[in-house]
Structures are given as structure tokens and as C-alpha cells.
N, C-alpha and C positions, 0 to 999 in steps of 0.2 A: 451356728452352723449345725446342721442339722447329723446325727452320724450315720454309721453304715446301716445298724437297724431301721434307724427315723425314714429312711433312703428310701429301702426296701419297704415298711409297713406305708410310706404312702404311693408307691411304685404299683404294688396290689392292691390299692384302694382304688387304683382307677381302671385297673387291668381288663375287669367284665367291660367297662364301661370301652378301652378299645377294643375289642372282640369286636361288638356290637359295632362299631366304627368300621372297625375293617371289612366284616360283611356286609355291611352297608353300600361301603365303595365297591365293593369287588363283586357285589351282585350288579351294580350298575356303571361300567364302567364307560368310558368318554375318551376320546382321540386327542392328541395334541391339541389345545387354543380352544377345544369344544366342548370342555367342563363345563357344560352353564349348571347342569342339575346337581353337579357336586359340587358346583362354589355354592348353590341356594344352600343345598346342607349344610355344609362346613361351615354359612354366614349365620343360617337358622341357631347350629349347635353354640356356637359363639356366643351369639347373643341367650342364650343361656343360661354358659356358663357368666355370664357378665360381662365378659370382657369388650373393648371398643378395638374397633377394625377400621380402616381403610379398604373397601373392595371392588370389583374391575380393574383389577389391577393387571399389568404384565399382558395385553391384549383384550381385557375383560375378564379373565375367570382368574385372578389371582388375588389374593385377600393379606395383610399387612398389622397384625396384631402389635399391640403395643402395651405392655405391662411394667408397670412404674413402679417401683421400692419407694416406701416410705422415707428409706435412708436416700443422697446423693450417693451415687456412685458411677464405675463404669456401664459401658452399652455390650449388651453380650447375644449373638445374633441364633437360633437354630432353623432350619430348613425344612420341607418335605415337599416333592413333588407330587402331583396328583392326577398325570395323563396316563392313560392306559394305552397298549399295541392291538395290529389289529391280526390278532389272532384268532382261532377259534378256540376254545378253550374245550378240554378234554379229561379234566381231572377228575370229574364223575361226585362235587362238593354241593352237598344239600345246598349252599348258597351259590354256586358257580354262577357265570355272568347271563343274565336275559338278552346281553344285549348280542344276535350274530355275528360273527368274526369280529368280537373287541375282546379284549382281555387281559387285566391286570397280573400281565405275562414279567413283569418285571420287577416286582414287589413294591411298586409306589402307595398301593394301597394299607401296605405294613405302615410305607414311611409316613401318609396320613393320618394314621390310628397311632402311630407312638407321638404325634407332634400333638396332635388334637387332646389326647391322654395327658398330655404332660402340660397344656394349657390349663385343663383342668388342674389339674393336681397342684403348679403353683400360684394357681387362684386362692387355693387355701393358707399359702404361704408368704404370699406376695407384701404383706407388711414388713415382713423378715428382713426383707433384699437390699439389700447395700448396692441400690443400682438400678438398669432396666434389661429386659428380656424383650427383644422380638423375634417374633413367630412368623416363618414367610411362609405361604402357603402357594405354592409357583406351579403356573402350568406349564405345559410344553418342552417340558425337558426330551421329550423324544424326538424333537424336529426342529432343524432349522427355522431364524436366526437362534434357538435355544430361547426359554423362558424366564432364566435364569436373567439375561442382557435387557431383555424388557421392561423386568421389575426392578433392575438397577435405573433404567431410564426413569422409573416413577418412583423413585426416591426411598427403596427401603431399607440404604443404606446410609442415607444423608439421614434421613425426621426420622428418631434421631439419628445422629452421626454413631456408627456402629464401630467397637473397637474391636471384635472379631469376631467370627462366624463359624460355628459347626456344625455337622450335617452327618449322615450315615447311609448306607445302602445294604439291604440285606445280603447276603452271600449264602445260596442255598446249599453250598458244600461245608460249610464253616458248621458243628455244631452250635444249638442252641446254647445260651450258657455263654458264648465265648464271643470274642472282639478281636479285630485286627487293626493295627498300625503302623505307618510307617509315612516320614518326612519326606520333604522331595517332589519329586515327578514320578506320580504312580499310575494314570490315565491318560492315555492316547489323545492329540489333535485329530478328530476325526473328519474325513473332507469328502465330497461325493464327487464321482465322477461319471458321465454323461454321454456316451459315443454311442451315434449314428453310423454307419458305411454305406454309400449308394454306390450300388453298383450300377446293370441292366439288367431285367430280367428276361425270363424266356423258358421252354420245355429242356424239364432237368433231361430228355432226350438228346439234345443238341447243346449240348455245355459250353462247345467250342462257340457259339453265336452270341453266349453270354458274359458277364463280369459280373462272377460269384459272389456276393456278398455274404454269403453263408461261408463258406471257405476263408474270405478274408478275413471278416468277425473272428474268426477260430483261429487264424494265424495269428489277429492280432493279441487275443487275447492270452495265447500260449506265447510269443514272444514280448510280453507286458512282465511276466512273471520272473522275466532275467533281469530289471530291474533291481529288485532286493536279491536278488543273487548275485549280479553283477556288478551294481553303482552304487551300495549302499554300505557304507562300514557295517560290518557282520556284530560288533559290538553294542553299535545302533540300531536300537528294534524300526522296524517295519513292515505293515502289511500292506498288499493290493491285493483284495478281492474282489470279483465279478459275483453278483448274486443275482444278475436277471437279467435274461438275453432273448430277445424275439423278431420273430422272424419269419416268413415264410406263411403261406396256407393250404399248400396243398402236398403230396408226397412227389407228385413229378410237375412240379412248378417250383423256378428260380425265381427267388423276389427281386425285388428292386432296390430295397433296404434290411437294414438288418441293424436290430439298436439293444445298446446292453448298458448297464448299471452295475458302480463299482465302490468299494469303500476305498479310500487312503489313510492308513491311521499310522502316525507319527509320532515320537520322544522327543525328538530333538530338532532346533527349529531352520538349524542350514537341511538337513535332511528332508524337511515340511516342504523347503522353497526349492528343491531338487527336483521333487516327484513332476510336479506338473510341467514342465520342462522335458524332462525325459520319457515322457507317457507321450504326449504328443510326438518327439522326435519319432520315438515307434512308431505309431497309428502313421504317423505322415509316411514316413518308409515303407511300412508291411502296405499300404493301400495304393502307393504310387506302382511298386512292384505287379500290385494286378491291374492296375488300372483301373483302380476305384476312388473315389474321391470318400469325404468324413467332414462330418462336424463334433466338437469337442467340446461339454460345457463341463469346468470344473471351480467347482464350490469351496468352498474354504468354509469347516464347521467351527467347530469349538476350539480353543485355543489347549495345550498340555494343562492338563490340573495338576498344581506342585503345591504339596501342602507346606506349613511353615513349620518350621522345628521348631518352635517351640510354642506354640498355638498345638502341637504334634502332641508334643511330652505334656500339656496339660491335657490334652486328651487322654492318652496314653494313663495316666496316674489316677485321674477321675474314674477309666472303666477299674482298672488293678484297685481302687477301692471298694468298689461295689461289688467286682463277680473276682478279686483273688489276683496275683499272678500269675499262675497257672492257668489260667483263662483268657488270658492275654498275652497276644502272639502278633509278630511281623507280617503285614498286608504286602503281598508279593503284584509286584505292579502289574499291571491291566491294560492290554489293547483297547481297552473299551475306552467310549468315551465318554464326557459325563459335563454338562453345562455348570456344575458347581465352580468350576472352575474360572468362571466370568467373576464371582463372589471374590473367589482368592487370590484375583489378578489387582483387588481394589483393598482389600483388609486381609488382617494375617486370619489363619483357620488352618480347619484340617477336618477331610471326609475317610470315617473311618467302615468298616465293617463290621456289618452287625451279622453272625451267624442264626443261621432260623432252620438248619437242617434238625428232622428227630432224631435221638439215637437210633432206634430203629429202622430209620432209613438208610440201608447201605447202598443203594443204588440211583445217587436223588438226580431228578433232571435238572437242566442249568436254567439260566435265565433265556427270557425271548423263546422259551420253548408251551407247550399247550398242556402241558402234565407240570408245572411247576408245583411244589405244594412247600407249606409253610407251618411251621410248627409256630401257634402262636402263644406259647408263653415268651415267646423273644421278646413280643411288643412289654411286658413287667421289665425285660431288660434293658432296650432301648430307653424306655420312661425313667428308670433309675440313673441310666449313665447322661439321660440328659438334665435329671437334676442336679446329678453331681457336678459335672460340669459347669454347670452353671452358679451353683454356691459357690464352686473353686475360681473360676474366673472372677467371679465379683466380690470375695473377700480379698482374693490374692492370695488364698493360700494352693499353690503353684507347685 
């Protein structure tokens, strides 16, 4: 077993090597399912490094690494996603993206370069191993059905049968240096929702001749919001948000329809089978009230991600080896949602955070925003705490 120095001295031997990874992805990034130019890379880099892959995987752009010890031993799983959002990117990075409104706005392009990095790196180790390591390399974690469920459909948790799986997400508030954890239900079931209103339209001059659909939209969505105010245990997290409502094309013209888009994000799962129930009873009310009719389409996304305590605590002890306890701090749970959670509903695991903020950063933007920036000596950190973890799950020493 390799120790803390051994950790660290081949953590920074591969470290330039993901830079070069990460600017790679992040100058050319690709949308949910439509990685094809970064599964070629990532298959190209692969083959390489040596190693044998399975690939097209998870809808075609997902790739399926397999790395065998000498020794028998246990199956030990890590992860990285590799689709990017479609933002326009604004961070002003001699590498920033070529590609218009996409952008590796969410740091999957870290979580590539520290996975890819650490292939490498137990390439040179891989006699050692009391066991196997696989490497999933998954698209589409940003959209439905999740890329995550895809690549379980093609077996990257059966060949071989995988006895847990770990995974990581930058957190651009988290200083570099540092990790977060915590057991449980720490990530939101996130679910989409879908409302049209038709009214009649007609000259915003004669309103009385019409049924507003601009008005209704607006009721409905302001009496949507008593929902978690009103029908949800206050101890029970919940959100509805509305992020996109259109309408209309002219300043004194009343449309016809009027259609908006909402997230549903949910802890707990009497509370999951509540919302669409009591969203509808709304819209059906606020619309009958004017005399509009509605259509409703609502999605059911990712399931809660709830890591295992003690797939947890081997996390948890593997990073406090590498970067300290003092470095290592409780992951406070998250609205957000995250397809890992397909993984952890079939083997124990646990997704922790990886901090990437600089010190100097005191004012950093979040994720899903166009100014994200990432301090990359994290990816030495990631690569360490994924080795670690990895010796520690496959010797057992726990």
C-alpha cells in the first residue's frame, strides 16, 4: 500500500498531464448524448495509456475502462461525466470554449481530467492491486433519462460485478485543498415540469373580448408557489421553480397560449409523489377560474442520491489521509440534482466534493453560471484521493 507521500508523488506525476486533459475538454465542449469528439479523445488517450475499454457506450458516447490486479480481489468503481451546458461562456480563458453557447459551465471537464489522470497514474501501479478498478466515463448527466441509467443498462456495473462506486463534483465555493462529506440523502430528485394555458386571443385593447393567457400563466404561477408554503412539511425540503415562460408577440396583442417550464426538486419520496398532484389541482383551478383550458406534461428525473455510510466513512478517511483533517469538512445537502444516484440505488458508494475555488477568489461564481473558473491544482487532489480510495477499498484497510 502505497503511503501518503507515494500518494501525493504520483498524484503530481500525472497532474501536467490533466491540465492538458482539461483544456482539452473545456476548449471543445459537447451537449448531453453528443460527445462524439470527446469519447474519440478520451478512446484515443486510452489507448495510449494502454488500457482496454468498452466504448459507445450509454447512448454511444460513453466508454467502460477495466483495470485488473495481479492479485484477486474486490471490484471498486470511480466515475466522471463528460457533457457540457449550453451556455455561452464568458470567463475570458486563453482556452475558453470554440464551441457558441456550450460550456463546460459545470465542471465535468475537471471530473474528466481527474478520472483520465488517475487511469493513467494506476497504470503504473496496477500489478500492486488486490483487485479491479473501473473507470466509467458517462455522458449525459445533464438531461434526461440521465447517462448514468444508460450505462447501467450496458453492464458497467455487472462485467465485472462492481462492489462500490465513487465519484466526486467540484464545488467552486469549497477551497482548493479541501473535500466534503456526508452519508444520506444529500441531492434533490429533480423532475421537469411542462405547462401550456390556452386561452383566446385578441387586441390587448379590448381585454374584455379575450381569455388572457398572460394573466392566467401569472396566476398560475404565483399561486403554484403556496404549494411548498402550504402542503409541504416545512422540515421537508422543496423547490418549484419556473425558469422559462413564453408568450405573446406583440405589445397590444393577446395570445392564444402562453407555456412555461419548471423544475420540481425533492428529499423525500411521499413529498416527490405529492407535487404533481397538487400542481395540477392549481393550474386546473386558477385556469377554470378564467376560462382557460391547460395541458400538463410532468417528468419524473433522477431519483434522491443517498450515499452509504459507510462506502461514506471510507471516503471520508481516504480524503483525511491525503489532504489532513482539517481539510475535510461535512457536504451540506444540495437541491441540485445529480444522475449518480442511478449508481447508488444498485451498489453502496458515496459522491463527495471536490473544492476548486482559489484562495484568492473571494467572490467565486456558482455552477451553471458563464464566469465559472476553476483553480486546477484540485485535479493533483482529486487524482490522490482517488487513489487513495482506491488502495483502501481493495486492501480493506477501512
Amino acid at each position: 500500500m502505497l503511503s501518503r507521500e507515494q500518494v501525493w508523488e504520483l498524484a503530481r506525476s500525472v497532474h501536467a498531464y490533466g491540465i492538458e486533459v482539461r483544456r482539452h475538454i473545456h476548449r471543445y465542449p459537447e451537449l448531453s448524448f453528443e460527445e462524439h469528439e470527446t469519447h474519440k479523445y478520451l478512446a484515443a488517450e486510452l489507448q495510449k495509456l494502454g488500457h482496454s475499454f468498452r466504448s459507445h457506450l450509454g447512448g454511444g458516447t460513453g466508454l467502460h475502462v477495466v483495470i485488473e490486479g495481479k492479485q484477486p480481489g474486490p471490484v471498486v468503481a470511480l466515475r466522471a461525466d463528460i457533457d457540457a451546458l449550453p451556455i455561452q461562456e464568458e470567463t475570458g480563458l486563453p482556452f475558453a470554449s470554440e464551441r457558441p453557447g456550450i460550456m463546460h459551465a459545470c465542471g465535468h471537464d475537471v471530473h474528466t481530467a481527474v478520472l483520465l489522470a488517475t487511469a493513467k497514474a494506476l497504470q503504473s501501479i496496477k500489478d500492486d492491486l488486490p483487485g479491479t478498478v473501473v473507470l466509467i466515463f458517462q455522458p449525459g448527466e445533464e438531461r434526461n433519462p440521465g447517462g448514468a441509467s444508460l450505462m447501467i443498462r450496458d453492464g458497467v456495473l455487472d462485467r465485472p460485478k462492481v462492489d462500490a462506486i465513487f465519484g466526486l463534483h467540484v464545488d467552486p465555493y469549497l477551497q482548493v485543498g479541501r473535500m466534503a462529506f456526508a452519508p444520506g440523502p444529500v441531492m434533490a430528485a429533480p423532475d421537469e415540469l411542462r405547462v401550456t394555458v390556452t386561452g383566446r386571443g385578441g387586441h390587448g385593447a379590448w381585454p374584455h373580448r379575450t381569455v388572457d393567457p398572460i394573466v392566467t400563466a401569472a396566476q398560475v404561477i404565483t399561486s403554484l408557489q403556496q404549494i411548498v408554503a402550504r402542503n409541504v412539511d416545512p422540515i421537508r425540503p422543496a423547490v418549484l421553480t419556473v425558469g422559462l415562460i413564453q408568450g405573446g408577440t406583440a405589445h397590444n396583442v393577446i395570445p392564444d397560449e402562453v407555456s412555461f417550464v419548471g423544475t420540481v426538486r425533492t428529499m423525500h419520496e411521499e413529498v416527490r409523489r405529492l407535487m404533481p398532484e397538487r400542481i395540477e389541482t392549481v393550474i386546473r383551478g386558477v385556469c377554470a377560474a378564467a376560462g382557460a383550458t391547460y395541458r400538463m406534461e410532468y417528468e419524473h428525473g433522477y431519483p434522491v442520491l443517498v450515499n452509504d455510510p459507510e462506502a461514506t466513512e471510507i471516503g471520508r478517511r481516504a480524503a483525511i489521509a491525503v489532504l489532513g483533517e482539517e481539510n475535510v469538512g461535512a457536504m451540506e445537502p444540495s437541491m441540485g440534482g445529480e444522475d449518480f444516484a442511478y449508481y447508488l440505488e444498485r451498489v453502496p458508494g458515496t459522491f463527495a466534493r471536490l473544492g476548486v475555488r482559489s484562495p484568492d477568489n473571494l467572490a467565486p461564481h456558482g455552477l451553471h453560471t458563464s464566469r465559472l473558473m476553476i483553480d486546477e491544482s484540485s485535479i493533483a487532489v482529486g487524482v490522490a484521493y482517488y487513489i487513495q480510495v482506491v488502495q483502501s477499498f481493495l486492501t480493506g484497510d477501512r
